[in-house]
C-alpha positions in Angstrom: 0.0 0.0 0.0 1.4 3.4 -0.9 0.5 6.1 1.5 0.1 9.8 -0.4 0.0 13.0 1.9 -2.1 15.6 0.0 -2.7 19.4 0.5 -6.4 19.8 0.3 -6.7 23.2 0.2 -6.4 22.3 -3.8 -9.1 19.2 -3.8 -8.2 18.9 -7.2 -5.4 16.6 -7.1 -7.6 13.8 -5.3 -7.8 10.7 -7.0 -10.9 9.3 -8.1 -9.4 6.0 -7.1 -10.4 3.9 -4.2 -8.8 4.8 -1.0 -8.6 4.7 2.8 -8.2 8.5 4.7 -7.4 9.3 8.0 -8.0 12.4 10.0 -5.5 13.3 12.9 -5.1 15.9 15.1 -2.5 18.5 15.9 -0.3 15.9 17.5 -0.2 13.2 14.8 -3.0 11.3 16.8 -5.7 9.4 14.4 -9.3 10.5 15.2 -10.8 8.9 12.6 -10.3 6.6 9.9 -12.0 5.8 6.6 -12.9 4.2 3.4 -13.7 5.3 0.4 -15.0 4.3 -3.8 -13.8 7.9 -4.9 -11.7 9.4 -2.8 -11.5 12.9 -4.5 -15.7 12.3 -3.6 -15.8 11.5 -0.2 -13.0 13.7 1.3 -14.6 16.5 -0.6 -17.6 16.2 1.8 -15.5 17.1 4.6 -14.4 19.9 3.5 -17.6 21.9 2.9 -17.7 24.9 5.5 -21.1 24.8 7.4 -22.4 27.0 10.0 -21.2 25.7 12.9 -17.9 24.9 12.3 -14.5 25.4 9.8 -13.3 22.7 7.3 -10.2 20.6 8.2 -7.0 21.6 5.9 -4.4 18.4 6.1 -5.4 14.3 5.7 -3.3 11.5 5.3 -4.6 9.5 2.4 -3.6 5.8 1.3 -4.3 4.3 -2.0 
């Protein structure tokens, strides 16, 4: 498995592969982990800004 660290501040560059994402906090901790079809898809998701919060900026991503 190749992991890929990607800026997502361009979500552009997302694959449209499948794919497994993980989100960590400031300290390198995982807080989540996840699977994806389309990766470009489902990471774009979390990224939408809503009311009541602020969209994440870094995620490790393996293909």
């Amino acid at each position: 498995m190749m992991t890929m660290i990607y800026d997502l501040t361009n979500r552009k560059n997302l694959p449209q592969s499948p794919g497994v994402y993980a989100f960590k906090d400031e300290e390198g901790q995982v807080l989540y982990i996840g699977k994806s079809a389309n990766l470009k898809s489902r990471v774009s998701i979390y990224f939408q800004v809503k009311s009541h919060g602020k969209a994440t900026s870094k995620m490790d991503i393996s293909l």
